[in-house]
Each structure stands twice: as C-alpha cells, then as structure tokens.
C-alpha positions as CSV (number, residue, x, y, z in Angstrom):
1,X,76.2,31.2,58.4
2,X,78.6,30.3,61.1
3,X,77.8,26.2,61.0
4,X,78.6,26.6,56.7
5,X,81.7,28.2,57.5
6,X,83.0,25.7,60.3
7,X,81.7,23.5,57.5
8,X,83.3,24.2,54.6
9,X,86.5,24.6,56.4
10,X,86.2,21.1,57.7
11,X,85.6,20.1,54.1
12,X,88.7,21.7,53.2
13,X,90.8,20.0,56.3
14,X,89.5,16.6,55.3
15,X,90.3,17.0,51.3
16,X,94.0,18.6,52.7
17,X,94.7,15.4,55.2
18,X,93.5,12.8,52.3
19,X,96.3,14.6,49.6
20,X,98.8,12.0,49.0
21,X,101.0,14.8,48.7
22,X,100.4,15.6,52.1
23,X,100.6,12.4,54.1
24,X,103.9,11.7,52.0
25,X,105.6,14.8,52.8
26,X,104.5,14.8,56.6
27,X,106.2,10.9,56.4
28,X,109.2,12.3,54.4
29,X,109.9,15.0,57.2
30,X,109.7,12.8,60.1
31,X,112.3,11.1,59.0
32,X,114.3,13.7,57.8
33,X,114.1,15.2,60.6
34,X,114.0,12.8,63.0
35,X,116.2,13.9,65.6
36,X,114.7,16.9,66.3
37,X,111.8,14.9,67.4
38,X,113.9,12.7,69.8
39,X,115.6,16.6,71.0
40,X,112.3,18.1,71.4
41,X,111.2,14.8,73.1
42,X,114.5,14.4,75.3
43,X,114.7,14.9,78.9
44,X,117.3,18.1,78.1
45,X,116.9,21.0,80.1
46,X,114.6,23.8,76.8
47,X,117.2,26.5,76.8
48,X,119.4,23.8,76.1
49,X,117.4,21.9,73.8
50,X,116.8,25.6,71.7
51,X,120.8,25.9,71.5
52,X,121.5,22.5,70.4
53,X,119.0,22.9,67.3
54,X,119.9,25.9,66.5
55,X,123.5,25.4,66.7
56,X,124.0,22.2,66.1
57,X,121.3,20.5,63.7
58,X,120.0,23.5,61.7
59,X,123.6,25.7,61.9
60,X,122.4,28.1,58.7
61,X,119.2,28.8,57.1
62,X,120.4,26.4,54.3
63,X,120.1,23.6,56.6
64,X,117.0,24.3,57.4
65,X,115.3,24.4,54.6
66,X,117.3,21.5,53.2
67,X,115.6,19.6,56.0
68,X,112.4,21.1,56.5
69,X,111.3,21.5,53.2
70,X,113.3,21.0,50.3
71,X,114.2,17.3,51.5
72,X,111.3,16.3,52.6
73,X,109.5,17.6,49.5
74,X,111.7,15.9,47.0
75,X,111.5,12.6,48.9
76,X,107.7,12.8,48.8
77,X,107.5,13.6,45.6
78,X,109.9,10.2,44.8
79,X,107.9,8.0,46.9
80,X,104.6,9.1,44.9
81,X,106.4,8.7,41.3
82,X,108.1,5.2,42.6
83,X,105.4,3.7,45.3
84,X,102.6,2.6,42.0
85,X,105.2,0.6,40.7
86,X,105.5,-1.6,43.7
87,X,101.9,-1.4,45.3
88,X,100.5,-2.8,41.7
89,X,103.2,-5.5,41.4
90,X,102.2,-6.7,45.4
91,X,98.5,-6.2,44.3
92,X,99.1,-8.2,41.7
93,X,101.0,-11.1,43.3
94,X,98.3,-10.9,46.4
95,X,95.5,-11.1,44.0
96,X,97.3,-14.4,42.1
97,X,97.4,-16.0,45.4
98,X,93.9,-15.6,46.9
99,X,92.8,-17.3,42.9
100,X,95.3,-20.1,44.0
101,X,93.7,-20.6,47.2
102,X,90.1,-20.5,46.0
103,X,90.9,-22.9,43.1
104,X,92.7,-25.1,46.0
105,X,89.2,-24.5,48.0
106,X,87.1,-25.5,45.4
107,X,89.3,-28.5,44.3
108,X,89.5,-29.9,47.8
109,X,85.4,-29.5,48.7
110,X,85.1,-31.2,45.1
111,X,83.8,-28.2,43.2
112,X,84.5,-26.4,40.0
113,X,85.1,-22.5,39.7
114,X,83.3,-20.9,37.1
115,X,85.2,-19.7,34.1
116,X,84.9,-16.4,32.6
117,X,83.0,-17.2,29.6
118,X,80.6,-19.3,31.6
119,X,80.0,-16.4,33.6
120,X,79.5,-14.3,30.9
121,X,77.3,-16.5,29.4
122,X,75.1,-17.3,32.4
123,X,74.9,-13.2,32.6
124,X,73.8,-13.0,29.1
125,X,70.7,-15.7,29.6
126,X,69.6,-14.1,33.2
127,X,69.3,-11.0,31.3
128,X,67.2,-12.7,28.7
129,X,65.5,-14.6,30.8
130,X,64.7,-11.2,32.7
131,X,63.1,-9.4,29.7
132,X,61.4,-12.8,28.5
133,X,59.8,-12.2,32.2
134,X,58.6,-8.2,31.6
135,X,57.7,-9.0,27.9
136,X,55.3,-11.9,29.5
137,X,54.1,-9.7,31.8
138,X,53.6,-6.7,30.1
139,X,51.6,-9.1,27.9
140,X,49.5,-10.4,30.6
141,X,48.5,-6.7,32.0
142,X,47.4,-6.1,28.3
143,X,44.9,-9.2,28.1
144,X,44.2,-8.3,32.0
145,X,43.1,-5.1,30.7
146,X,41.2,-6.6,27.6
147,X,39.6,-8.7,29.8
148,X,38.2,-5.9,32.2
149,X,36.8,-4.2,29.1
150,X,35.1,-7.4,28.2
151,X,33.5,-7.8,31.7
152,X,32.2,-4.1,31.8
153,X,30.7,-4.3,28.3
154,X,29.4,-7.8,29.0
155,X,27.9,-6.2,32.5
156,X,26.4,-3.2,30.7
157,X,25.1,-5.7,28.4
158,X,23.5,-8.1,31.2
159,X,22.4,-4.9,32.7
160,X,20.4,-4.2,29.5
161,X,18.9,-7.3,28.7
162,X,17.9,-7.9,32.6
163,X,15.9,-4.6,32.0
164,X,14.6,-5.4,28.4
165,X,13.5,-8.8,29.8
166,X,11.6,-7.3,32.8
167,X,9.9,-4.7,29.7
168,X,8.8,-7.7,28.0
169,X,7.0,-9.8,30.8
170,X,5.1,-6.5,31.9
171,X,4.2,-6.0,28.3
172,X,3.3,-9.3,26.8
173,X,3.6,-12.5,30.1
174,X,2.8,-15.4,28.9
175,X,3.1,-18.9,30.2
176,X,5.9,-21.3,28.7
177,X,4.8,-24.1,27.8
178,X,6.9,-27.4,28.6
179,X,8.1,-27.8,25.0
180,X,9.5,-24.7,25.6
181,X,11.9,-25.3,27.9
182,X,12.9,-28.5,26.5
183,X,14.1,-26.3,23.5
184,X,15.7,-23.8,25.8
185,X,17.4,-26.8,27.6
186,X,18.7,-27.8,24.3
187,X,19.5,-24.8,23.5
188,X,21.8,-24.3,26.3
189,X,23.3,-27.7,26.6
190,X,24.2,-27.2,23.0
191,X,26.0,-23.8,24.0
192,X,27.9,-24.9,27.0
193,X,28.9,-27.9,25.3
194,X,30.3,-26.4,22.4
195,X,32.2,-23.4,24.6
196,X,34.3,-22.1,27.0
197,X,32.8,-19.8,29.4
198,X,34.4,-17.5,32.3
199,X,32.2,-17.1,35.7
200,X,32.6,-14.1,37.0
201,X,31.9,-15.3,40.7
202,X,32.1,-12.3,42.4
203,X,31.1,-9.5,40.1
204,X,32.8,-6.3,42.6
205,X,36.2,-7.3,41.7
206,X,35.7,-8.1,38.2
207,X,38.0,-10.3,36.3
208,X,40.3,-10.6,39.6
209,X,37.6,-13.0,40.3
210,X,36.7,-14.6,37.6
211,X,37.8,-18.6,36.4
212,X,37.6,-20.5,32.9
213,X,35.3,-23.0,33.2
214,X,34.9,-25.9,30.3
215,X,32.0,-28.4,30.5
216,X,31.5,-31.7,29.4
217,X,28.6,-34.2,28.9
218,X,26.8,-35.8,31.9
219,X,27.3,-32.8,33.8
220,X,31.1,-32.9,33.9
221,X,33.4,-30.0,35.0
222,X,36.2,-30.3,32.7
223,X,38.3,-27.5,33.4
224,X,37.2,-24.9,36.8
225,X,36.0,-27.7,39.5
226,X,35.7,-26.9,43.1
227,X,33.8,-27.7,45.6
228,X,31.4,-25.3,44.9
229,X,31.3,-25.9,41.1
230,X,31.3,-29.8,41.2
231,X,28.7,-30.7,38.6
232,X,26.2,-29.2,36.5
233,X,22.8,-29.3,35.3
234,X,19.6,-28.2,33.6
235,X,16.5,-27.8,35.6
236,X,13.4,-25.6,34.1
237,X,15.1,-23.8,31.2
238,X,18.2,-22.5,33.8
239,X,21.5,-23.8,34.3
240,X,22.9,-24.8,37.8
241,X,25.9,-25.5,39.3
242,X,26.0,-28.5,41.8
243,X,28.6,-28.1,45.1
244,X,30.3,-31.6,45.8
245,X,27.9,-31.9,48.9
246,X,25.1,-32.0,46.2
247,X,22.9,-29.0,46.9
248,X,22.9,-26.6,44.5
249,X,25.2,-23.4,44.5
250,X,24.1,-21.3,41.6
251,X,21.3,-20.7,38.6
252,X,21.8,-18.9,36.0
253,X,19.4,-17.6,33.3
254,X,20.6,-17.9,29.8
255,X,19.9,-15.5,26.7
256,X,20.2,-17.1,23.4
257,X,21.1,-13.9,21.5
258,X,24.2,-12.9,23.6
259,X,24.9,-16.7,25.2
260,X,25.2,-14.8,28.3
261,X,24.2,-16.8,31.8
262,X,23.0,-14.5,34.3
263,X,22.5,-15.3,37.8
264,X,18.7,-15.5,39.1
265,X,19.8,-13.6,42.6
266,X,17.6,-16.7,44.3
267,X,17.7,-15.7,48.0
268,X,18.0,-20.0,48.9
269,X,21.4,-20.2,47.2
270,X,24.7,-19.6,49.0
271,X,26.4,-18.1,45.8
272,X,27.1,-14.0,45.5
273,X,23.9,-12.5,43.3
274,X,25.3,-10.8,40.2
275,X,27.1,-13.5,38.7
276,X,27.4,-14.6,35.4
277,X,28.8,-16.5,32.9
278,X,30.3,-15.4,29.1
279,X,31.9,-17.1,26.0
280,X,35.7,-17.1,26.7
281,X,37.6,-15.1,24.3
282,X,40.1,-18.1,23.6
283,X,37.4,-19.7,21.4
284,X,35.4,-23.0,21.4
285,X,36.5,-26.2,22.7
C-alpha cells in the first residue's frame, strides 16, 4: 500500500513538472525576480540579506505578490497564448529548409524525390498487391486441404482394394496367362498416357510429399523427373519407375476400376512401401 502511494504521488509530480503552465510560470518568476536570486546567492552577511529583501525589494505585501505571483502568472500565461504563434512559423520555416536540402541531396547524387501522388500511388498497389498475396494463399490452403481429403479417401480406397484383392486370390487363384498381361500392359500404358497422376512418395506426410508427374511415350518423364523417377516402364502387368543410374526405384500395381497404382512393398527396391499413384485432379493431358 505504501509502494502505490509513493507511486501515485510520483505520478502526480511528473504530470505537475510536464504542465506547461508550470515550467512557464517557474521561467516567468526567475526573471521577475531575479535579484532576489543574486541576494540570496550574494556573499552578504543573512541578517543583512533578510533586511534588504524585506526592506528594499519586497517593501509591502503588494510588492510581493506583484512579483511573486501575480507577475509571474500573467507573464506565463502570455508566453503560452503568444509562444504557438512563433514555434509553428520556425517549425515551419525549419521544415521548408530540411525539403530544400533533400531535394539539393537528391539532385546532386542524380536522384529524384518521390512526389506525393506517386507515393500515394505506390501505397495503393502494395496494399493490392498484399491482398492479391492472402487471397492466393488463402486459395492455396483450400486446394491443400482438398488435396489431403483426396489422399485419405484415395488411401482408404487403396486400403480396400489391397484387402479385396488378397480375398480374391485366396478364394479363386488362378494363373494369368501371358495374354493377360499384355492387355493389362495396354491397359495401363493407355491410362498413364492419357493422364496426369500425383505420387504420393512418402505416404506419412501426405500431400506435403507428394509431386505431379506427366508421362510420355518411350518411357518419358514429362513433368516430375528426378533422379529417382528418371524413366518408366512396364514389366509383367506392373509399372516401374527407372532412377537415372538405371536400376529400378519403384513398382506399382495398377487397378483398372479406380486407375490407382499401388506400390508392391518389394523388399529389393530402395523406394518407401506405401506409395502410390492417383489421377490428378487438374484433368487429362
């Protein structure tokens, strides 16, 4: 309680010294009253000094308060009514010159000072160019999030034929034939040929990891080459993805129904198991 009492009394000092008021009546006094200072200052003996103020500068109470206060006050209260008038026509005449000198500045270093309206005007496209940005961005977190609900339905898909696929080859194996896989080949040669896919090349980030990847004939890359996806080709009814070194990086199983590619999980290939490949949502090529 103490500490918010010295507190608020300091708060009170501080808006007291910063009064304009206040600083110009202590200036109005001191000069009113000016040789009192230089008497209370002087080298003069203090019964001496006592007398002559008394008798001398301040003779009656009118005095006094003439200098002390009345004086002072009405001199204050000039300076505050008069000192705007001045102060504004020196701010204005300081500001005037410091334009001079920068327009001298930029004339001599061969530059030109922006006007006004060009200011303006630049102001105006930054702040279109600045909701251009969060409209484009806004727009990208949108198909972002599209394209995370793709990827989960697709993988919940994947996840069902994997499992309807491993059904059917307990219920009913067979062995496919050769002409079999020529149409399969076809099939999927057709399908690559004709879309664009995205590879989702590491499945436990989703779309953050994911690419566009366009194919064209003679095993061409078109759009989504690397190093790792340098060529591709069709070997036994699967698609696989040839790394510039030329072994292979990935195979993927294909499902006509869905033109999903899923990755085999082969143990012998370098790529992450749980890949797989879907029709982009921008269309065909």
């Amino acid at each position: 309680m103490f500490q918010e009492a010295i507190a608020s009394l300091r708060m009170s000092l501080r808006e007291r010294v910063t009064s304009p008021l206040l600083g110009a009546f202590i200036g109005a006094w001191l000069v009113w009253n000016y040789q009192f200072i230089l008497i209370v200052f002087s080298g003069m003996h203090t019964i001496t000094k006592i007398e002559y103020i008394t008798g001398t500068l301040y003779a009656d109470w009118q005095t006094a308060i003439l200098f002390h206060f009345l004086g002072p006050l009405f001199a204050a209260g000039l300076f505050i009514l008069l000192y705007p008038f001045p102060a504004k026509w020196a701010f204005h005449y300081t500001g005037l010159r410091r334009q001079k000198l920068l327009e001298l500045k930029y004339k001599l270093e061969g530059q030109e000072p922006i006007s006004p309206e060009k200011a303006l005007t630049l102001r105006e496209e930054i702040a279109k160019l600045n909701t251009r940005y969060i409209e484009e961005m806004q727009k990208q977190v949108e198909k972002n999030d599209e394209l995370e609900k793709i990827v989960s339905e697709r993988t919940s898909e994947i996840t069902d034929l994997r499992s309807k696929m491993d059904n059917l080859k307990a219920k009913a194996p067979r062995e496919i034939t050769e002409s079999d896989f020529r149409l399969l080949e076809k099939v999927i040669a057709k399908t690559i040929l004709s879309h664009s896919f995205r590879l989702i090349f590491d499945p436990t980030k989703g779309i953050k990891a994911s690419k566009i990847m366009t194919f064209g004939p003679d095993g061409k890359i078109i759009e989504g080459q690397n190093k790792n996806e340098s060529r591709w080709q069709i070997v036994d009814g699967k698609l696989e993805f040839i790394q510039s070194d030329g072994h292979i990086h990935s195979r993927f199983k294909f499902d006509p129904e869905s033109k999903l590619f899923s990755h085999t999980n082969d143990d012998e290939l370098p790529s992450i198991k749980g890949q797989f490949l879907i029709p982009d949502a921008s269309g065909t090529q």
